[in-house]
N, CA, C and O atoms as a DFTB+ gen file, in Angstrom:
580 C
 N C O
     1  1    -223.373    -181.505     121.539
     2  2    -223.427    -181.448     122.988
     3  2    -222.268    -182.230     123.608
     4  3    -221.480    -181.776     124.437
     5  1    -222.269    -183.488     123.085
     6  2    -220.782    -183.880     123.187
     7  2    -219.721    -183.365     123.239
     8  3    -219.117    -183.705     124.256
     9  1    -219.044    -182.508     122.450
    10  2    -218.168    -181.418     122.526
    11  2    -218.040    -180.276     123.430
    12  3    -217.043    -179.584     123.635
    13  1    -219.268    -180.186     123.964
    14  2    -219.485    -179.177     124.751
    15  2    -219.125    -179.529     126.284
    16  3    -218.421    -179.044     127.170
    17  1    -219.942    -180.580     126.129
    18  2    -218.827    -181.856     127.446
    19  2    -217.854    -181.767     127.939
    20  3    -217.626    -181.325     129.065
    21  1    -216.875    -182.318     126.899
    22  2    -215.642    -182.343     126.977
    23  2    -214.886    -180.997     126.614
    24  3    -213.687    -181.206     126.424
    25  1    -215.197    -179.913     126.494
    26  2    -214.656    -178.330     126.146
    27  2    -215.095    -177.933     127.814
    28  3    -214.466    -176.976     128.266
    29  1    -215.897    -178.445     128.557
    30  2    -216.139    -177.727     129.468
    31  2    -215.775    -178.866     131.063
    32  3    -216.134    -178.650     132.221
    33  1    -215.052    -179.913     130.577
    34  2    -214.319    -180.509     131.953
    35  2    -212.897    -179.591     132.632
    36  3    -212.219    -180.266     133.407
    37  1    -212.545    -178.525     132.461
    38  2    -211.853    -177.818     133.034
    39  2    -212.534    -177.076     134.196
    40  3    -211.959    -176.786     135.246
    41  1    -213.637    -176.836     133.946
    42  2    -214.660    -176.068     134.726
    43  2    -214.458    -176.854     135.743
    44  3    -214.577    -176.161     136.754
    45  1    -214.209    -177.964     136.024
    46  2    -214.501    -179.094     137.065
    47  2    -213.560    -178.655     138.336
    48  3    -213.733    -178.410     139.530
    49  1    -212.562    -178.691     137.489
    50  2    -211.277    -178.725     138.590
    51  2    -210.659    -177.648     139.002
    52  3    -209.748    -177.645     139.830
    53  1    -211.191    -176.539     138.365
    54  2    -210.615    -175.211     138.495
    55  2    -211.699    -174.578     139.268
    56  3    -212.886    -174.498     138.949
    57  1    -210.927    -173.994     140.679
    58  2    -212.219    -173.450     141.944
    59  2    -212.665    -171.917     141.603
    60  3    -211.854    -170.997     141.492
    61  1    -213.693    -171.818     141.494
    62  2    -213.830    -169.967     141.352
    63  2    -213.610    -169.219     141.658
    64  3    -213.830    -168.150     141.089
    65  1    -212.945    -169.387     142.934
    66  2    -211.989    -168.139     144.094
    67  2    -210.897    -168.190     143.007
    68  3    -210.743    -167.296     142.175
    69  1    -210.313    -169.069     143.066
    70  2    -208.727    -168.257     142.214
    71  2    -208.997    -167.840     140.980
    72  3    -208.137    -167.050     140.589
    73  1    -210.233    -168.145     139.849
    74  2    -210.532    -167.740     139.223
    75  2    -210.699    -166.014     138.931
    76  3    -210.372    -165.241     138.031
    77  1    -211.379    -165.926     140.204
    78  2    -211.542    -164.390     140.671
    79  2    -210.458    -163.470     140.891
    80  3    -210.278    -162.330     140.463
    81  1    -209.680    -164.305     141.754
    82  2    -208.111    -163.404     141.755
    83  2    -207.699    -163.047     140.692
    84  3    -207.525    -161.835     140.571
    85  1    -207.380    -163.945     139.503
    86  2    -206.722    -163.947     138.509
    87  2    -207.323    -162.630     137.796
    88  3    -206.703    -161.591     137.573
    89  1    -208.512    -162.876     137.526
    90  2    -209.400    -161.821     137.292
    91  2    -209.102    -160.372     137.898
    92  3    -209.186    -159.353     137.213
    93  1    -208.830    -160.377     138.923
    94  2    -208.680    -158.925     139.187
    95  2    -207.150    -158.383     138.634
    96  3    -207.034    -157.392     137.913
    97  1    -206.561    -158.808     138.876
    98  2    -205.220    -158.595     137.963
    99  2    -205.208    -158.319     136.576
   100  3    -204.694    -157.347     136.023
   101  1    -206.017    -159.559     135.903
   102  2    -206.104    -158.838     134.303
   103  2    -207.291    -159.485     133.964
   104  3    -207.468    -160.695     134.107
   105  1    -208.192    -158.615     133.471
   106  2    -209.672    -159.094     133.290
   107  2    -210.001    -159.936     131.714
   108  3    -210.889    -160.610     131.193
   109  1    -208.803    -159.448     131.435
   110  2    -209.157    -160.779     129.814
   111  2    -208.209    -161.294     129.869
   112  3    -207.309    -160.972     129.093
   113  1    -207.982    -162.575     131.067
   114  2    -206.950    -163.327     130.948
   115  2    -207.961    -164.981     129.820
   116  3    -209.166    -165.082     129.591
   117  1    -207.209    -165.614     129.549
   118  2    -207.668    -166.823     128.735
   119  2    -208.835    -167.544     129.375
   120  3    -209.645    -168.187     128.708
   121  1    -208.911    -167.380     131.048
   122  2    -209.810    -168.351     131.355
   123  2    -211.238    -167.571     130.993
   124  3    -212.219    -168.204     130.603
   125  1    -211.244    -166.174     131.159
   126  2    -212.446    -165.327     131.122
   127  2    -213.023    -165.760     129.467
   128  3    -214.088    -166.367     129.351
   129  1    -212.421    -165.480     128.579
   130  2    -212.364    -165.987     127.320
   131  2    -212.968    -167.319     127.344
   132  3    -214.132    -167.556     127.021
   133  1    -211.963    -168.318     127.815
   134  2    -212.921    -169.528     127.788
   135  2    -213.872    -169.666     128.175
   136  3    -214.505    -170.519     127.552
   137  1    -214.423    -169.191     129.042
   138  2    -215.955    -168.725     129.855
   139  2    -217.277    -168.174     129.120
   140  3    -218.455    -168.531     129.124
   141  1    -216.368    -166.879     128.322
   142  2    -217.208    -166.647     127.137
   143  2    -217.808    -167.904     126.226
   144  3    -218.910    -168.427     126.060
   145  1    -216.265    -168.116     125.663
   146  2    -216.502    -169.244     124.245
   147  2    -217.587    -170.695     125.190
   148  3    -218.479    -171.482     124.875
   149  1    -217.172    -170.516     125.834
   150  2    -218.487    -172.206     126.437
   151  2    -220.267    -171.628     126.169
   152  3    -221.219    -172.167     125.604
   153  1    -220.077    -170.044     127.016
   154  2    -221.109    -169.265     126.997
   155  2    -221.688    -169.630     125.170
   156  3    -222.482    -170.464     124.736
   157  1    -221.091    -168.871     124.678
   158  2    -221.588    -168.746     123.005
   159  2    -221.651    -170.643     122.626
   160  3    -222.397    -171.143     121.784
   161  1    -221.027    -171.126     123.181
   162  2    -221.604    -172.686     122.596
   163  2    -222.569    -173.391     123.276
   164  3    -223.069    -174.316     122.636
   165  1    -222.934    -173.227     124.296
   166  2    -224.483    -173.434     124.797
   167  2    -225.171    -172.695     124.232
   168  3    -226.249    -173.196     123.914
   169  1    -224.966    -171.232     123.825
   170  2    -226.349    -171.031     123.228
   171  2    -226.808    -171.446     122.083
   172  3    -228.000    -171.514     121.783
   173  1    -225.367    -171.904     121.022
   174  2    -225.426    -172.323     119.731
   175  2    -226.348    -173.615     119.997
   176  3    -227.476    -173.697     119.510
   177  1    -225.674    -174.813     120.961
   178  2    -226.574    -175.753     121.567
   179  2    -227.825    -175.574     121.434
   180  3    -228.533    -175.976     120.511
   181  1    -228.270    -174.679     122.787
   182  2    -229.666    -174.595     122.795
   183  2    -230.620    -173.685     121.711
   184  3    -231.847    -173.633     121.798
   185  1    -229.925    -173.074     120.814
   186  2    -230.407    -172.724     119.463
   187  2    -231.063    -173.940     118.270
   188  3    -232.111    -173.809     117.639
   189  1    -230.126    -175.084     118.205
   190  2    -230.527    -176.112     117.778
   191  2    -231.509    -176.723     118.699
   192  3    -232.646    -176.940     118.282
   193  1    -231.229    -176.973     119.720
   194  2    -232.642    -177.764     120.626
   195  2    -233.890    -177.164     120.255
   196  3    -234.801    -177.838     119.774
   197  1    -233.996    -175.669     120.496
   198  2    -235.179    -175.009     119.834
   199  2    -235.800    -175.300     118.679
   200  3    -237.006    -175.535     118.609
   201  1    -234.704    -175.299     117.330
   202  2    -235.558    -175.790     116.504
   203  2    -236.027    -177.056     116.054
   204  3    -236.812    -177.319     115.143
   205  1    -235.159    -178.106     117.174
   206  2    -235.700    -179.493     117.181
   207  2    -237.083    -179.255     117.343
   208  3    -237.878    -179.453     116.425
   209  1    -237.514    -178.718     118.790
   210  2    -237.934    -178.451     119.919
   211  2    -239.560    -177.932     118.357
   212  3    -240.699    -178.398     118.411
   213  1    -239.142    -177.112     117.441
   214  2    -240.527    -176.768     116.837
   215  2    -240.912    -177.360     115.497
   216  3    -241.776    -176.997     114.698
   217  1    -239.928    -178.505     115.449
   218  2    -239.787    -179.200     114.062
   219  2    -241.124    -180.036     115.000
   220  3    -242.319    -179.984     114.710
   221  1    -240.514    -180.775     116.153
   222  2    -241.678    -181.512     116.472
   223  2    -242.834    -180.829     117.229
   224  3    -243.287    -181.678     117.996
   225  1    -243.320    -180.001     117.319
   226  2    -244.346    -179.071     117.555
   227  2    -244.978    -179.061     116.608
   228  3    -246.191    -179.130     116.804
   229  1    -244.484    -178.971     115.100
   230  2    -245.294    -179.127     113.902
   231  2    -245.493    -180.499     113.164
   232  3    -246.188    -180.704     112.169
   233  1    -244.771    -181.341     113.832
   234  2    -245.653    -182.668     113.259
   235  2    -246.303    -183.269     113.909
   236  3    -246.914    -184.253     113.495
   237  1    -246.361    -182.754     115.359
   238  2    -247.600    -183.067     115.847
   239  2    -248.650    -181.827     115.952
   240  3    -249.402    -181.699     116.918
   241  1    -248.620    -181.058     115.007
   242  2    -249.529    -179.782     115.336
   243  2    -250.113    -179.659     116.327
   244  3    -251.330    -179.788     116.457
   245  1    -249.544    -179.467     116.934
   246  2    -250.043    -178.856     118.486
   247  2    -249.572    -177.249     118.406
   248  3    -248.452    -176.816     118.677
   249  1    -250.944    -176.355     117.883
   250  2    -250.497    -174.886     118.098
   251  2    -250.055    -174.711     119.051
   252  3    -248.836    -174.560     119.137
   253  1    -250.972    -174.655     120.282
   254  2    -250.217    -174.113     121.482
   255  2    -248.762    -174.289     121.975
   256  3    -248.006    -173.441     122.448
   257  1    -248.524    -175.871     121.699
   258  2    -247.257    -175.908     122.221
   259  2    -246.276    -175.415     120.923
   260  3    -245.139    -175.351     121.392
   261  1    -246.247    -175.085     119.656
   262  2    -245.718    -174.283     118.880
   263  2    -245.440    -172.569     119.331
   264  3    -244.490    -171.913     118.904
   265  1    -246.423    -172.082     120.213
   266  2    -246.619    -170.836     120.136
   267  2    -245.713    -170.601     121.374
   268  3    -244.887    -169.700     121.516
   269  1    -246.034    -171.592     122.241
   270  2    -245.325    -171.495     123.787
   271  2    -243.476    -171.504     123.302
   272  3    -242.626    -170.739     123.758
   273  1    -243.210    -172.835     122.061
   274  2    -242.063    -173.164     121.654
   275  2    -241.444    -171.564     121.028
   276  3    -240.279    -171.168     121.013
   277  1    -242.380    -171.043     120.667
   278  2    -241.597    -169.964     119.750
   279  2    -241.593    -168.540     120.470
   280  3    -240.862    -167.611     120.127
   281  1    -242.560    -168.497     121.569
   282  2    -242.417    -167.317     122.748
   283  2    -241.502    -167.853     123.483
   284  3    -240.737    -166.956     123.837
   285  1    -241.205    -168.792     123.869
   286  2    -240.203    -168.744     124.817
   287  2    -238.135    -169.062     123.766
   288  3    -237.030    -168.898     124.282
   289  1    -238.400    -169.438     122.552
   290  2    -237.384    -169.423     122.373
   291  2    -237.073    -167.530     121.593
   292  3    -235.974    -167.042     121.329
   293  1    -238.117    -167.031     121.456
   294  2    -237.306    -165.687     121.113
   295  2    -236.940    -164.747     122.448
   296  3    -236.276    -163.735     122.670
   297  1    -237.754    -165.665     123.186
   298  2    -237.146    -164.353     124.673
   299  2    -235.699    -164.898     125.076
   300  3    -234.849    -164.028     125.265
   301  1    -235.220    -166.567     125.270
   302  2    -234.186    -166.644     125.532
   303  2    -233.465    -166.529     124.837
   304  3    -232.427    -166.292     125.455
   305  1    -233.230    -166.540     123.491
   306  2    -232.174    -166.136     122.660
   307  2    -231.653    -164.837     122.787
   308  3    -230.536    -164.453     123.134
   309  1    -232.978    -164.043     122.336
   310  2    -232.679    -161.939     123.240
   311  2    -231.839    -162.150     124.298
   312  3    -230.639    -162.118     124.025
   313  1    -232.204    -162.392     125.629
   314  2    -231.896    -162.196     126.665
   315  2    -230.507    -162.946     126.942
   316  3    -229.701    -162.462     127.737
   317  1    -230.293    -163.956     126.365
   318  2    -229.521    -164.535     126.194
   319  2    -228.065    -163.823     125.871
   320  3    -226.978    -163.665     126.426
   321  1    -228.444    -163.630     125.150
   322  2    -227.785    -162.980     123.520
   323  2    -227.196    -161.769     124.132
   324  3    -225.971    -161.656     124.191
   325  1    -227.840    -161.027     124.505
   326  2    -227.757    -159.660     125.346
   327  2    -226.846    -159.800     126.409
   328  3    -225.803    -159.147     126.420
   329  1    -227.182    -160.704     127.432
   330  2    -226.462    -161.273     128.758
   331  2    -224.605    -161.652     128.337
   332  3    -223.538    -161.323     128.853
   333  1    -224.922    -162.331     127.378
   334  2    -223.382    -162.823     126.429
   335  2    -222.413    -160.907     126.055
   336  3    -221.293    -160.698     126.521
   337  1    -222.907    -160.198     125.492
   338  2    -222.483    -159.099     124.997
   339  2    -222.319    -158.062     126.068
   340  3    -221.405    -157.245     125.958
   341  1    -223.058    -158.034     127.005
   342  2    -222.489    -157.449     128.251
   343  2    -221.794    -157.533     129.125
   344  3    -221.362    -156.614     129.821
   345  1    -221.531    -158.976     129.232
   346  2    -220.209    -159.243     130.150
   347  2    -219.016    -158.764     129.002
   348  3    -218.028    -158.615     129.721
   349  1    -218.720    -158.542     128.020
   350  2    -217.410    -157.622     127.049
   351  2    -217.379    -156.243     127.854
   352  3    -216.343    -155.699     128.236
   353  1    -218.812    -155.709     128.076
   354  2    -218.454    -154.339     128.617
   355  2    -218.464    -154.422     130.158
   356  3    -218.192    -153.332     130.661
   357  1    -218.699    -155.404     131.047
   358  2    -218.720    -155.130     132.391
   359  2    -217.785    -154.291     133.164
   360  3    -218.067    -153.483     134.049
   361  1    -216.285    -154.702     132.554
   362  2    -215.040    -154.011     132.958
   363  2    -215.254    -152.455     133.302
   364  3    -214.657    -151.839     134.185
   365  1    -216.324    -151.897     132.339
   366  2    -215.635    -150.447     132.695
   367  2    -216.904    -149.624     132.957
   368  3    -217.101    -148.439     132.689
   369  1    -218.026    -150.848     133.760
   370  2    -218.979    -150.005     134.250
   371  2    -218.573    -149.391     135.866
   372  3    -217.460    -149.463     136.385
   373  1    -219.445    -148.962     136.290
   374  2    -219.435    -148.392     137.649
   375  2    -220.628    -149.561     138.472
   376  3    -221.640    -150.160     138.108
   377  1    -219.546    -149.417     140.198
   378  2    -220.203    -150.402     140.610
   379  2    -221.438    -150.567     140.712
   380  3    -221.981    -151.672     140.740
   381  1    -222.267    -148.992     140.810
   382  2    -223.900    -149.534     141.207
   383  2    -224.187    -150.061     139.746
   384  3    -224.489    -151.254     139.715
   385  1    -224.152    -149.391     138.493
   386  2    -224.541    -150.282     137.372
   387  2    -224.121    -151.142     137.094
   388  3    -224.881    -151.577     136.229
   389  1    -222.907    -152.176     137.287
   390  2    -222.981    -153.443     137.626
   391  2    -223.399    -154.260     138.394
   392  3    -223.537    -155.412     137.983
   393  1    -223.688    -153.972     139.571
   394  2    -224.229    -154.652     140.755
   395  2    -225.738    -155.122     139.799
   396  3    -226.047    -156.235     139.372
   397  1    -226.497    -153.762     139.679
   398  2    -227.837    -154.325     139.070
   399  2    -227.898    -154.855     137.982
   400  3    -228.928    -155.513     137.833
   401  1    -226.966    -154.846     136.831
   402  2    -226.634    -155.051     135.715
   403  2    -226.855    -157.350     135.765
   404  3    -227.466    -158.191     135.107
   405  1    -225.740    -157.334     137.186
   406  2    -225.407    -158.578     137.032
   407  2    -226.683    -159.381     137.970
   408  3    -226.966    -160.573     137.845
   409  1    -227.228    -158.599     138.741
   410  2    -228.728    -159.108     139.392
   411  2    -229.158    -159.326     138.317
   412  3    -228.986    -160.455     137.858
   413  1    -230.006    -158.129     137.386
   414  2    -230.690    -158.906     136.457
   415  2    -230.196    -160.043     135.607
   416  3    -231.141    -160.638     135.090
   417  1    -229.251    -160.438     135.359
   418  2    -228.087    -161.115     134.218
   419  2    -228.769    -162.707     135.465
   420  3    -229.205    -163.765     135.011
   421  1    -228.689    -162.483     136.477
   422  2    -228.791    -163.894     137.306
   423  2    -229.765    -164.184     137.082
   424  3    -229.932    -165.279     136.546
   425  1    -231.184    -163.115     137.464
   426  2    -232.446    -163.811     137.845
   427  2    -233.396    -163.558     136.517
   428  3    -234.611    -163.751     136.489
   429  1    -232.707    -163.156     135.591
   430  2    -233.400    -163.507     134.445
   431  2    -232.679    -164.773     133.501
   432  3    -232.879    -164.442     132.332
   433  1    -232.020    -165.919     133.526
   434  2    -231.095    -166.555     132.903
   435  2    -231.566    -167.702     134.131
   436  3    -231.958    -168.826     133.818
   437  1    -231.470    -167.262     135.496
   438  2    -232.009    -168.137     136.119
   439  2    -233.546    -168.936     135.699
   440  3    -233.746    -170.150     135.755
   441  1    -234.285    -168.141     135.381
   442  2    -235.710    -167.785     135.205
   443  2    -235.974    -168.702     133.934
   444  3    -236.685    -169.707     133.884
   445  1    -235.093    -168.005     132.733
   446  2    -235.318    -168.481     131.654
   447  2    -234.649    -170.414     131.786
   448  3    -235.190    -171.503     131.596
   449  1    -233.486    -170.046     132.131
   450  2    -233.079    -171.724     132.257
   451  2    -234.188    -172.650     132.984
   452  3    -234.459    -173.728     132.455
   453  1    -234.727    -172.332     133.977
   454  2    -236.253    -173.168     134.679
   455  2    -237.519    -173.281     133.409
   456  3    -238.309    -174.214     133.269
   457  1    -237.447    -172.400     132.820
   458  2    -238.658    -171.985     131.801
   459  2    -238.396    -173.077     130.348
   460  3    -239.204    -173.575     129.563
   461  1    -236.731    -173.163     130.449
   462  2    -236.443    -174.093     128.987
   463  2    -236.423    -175.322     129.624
   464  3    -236.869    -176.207     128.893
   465  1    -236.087    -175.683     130.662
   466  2    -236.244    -177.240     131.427
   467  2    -237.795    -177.517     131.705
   468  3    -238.132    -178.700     131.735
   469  1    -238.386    -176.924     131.829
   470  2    -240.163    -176.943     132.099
   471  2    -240.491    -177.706     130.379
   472  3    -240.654    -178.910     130.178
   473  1    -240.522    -176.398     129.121
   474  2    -240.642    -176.924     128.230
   475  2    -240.038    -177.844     127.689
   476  3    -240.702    -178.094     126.683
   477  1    -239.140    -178.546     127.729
   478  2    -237.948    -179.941     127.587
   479  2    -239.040    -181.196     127.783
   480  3    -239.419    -182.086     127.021
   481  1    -239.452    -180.752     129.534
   482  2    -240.320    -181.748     130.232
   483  2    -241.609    -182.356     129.705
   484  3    -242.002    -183.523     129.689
   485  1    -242.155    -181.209     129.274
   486  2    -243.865    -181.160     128.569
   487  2    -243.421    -181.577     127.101
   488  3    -244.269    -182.243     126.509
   489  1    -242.090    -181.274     126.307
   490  2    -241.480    -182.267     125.106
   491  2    -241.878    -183.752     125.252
   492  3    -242.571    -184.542     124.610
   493  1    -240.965    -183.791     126.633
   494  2    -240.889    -185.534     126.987
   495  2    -242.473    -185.786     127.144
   496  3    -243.154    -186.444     126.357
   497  1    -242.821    -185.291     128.031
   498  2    -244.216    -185.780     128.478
   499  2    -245.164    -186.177     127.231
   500  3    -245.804    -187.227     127.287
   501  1    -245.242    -185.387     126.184
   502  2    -245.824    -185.461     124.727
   503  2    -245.519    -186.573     124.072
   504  3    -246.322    -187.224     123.404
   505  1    -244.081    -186.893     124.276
   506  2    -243.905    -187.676     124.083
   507  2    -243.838    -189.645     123.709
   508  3    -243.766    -190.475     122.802
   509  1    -243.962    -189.405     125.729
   510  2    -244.565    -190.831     126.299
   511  2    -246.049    -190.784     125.862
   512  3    -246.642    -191.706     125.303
   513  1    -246.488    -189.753     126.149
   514  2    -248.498    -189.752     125.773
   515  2    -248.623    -190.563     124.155
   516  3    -249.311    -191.567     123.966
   517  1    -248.000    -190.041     123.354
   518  2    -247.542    -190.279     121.927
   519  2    -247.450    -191.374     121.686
   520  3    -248.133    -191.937     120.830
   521  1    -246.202    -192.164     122.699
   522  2    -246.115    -193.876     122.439
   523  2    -247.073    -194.671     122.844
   524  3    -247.455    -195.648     122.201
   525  1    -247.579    -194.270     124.061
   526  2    -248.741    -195.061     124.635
   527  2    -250.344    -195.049     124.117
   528  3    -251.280    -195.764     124.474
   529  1    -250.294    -194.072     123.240
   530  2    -251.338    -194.042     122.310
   531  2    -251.435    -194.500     121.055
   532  3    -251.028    -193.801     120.128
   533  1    -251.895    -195.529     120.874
   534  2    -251.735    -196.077     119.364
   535  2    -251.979    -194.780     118.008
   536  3    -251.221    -194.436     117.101
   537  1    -253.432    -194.292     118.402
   538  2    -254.224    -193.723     117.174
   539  2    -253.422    -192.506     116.930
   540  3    -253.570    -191.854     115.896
   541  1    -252.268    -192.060     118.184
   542  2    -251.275    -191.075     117.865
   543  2    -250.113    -191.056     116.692
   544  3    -249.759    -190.163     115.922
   545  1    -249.484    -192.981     116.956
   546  2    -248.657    -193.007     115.776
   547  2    -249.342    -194.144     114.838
   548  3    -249.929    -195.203     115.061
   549  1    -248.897    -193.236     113.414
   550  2    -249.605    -193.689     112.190
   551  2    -249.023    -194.895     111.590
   552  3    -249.500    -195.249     110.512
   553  1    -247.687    -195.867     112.315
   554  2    -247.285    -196.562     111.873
   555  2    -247.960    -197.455     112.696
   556  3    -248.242    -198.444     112.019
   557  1    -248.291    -197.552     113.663
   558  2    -248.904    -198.719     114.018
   559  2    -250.600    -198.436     114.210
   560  3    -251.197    -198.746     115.241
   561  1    -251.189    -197.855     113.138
   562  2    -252.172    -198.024     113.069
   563  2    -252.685    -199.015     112.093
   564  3    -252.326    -198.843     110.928
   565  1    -253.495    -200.068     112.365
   566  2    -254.040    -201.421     111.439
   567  2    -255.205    -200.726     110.409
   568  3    -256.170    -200.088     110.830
   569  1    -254.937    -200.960     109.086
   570  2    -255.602    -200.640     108.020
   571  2    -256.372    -201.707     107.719
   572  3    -257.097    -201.549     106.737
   573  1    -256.428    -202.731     108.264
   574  2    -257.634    -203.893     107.962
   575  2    -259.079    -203.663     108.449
   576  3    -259.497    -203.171     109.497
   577  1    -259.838    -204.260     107.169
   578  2    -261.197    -203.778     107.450
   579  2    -262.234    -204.960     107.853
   580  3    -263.406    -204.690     108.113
């Protein structure tokens, strides 16, 4: 994630209007590319978070939150995944099938990004419950009789 950081402080300073210009002139200029490649390394990112995300789902066996962990990480990876491979072909759709193309691309990515910050939260939350409960962790449980 670190890397991802610092691969993506250009984003900072560079405004999206001229971005756009540039873009219309030649649609695979380097920055579009770099846009991609950040794209494909957040998801690599949040590919690993996921399976953090069900390593600890199973040592605290908590089905549900396993089941929630593993429905929601195969829909964003799909959708994900999908969203990534269609911006290659956007160039040479027609405007009404892009227009809707890139609606859905927003408000499903929108959707899903709220849906992976929700589950992050209920991570943490499990979490704190976890520390503040003794009989939860097995190292500080007293074996004297």
């Amino acid at each position: 994630s670190l890397i991802l950081i610092i691969l993506s402080i250009p984003t900072i300073f560079i405004q999206n209007s001229s971005i756009n210009e540039i873009e219309l002139v030649n649609p695979l200029n380097v920055w579009s590319i770099y846009m991609i490649f950040i794209g494909l390394c957040k998801l690599i990112l949040v590919f690993f978070v996921f399976k953090l995300m069900l390593e600890i789902a199973n040592e605290n066996e908590d089905l549900n939150l396993i089941k929630r962990t593993t429905i929601t990480f195969n829909i964003y990876i799909v959708v994900m995944l999908f969203n990534q491979i269609v911006q290659s072909f956007m160039m040479n759709m027609t405007r009404d099938i892009l227009t809707a193309l890139t609606l859905f691309m927003l408000i499903s990515s929108f959707i899903l990004e709220i849906t992976f910050l929700v589950l992050l939260r209920k991570f943490r939350n499990m979490e704190n419950r976890n520390n503040g409960n003794p009989l939860q962790n097995s190292s500080q449980i007293d074996t004297k009789v």
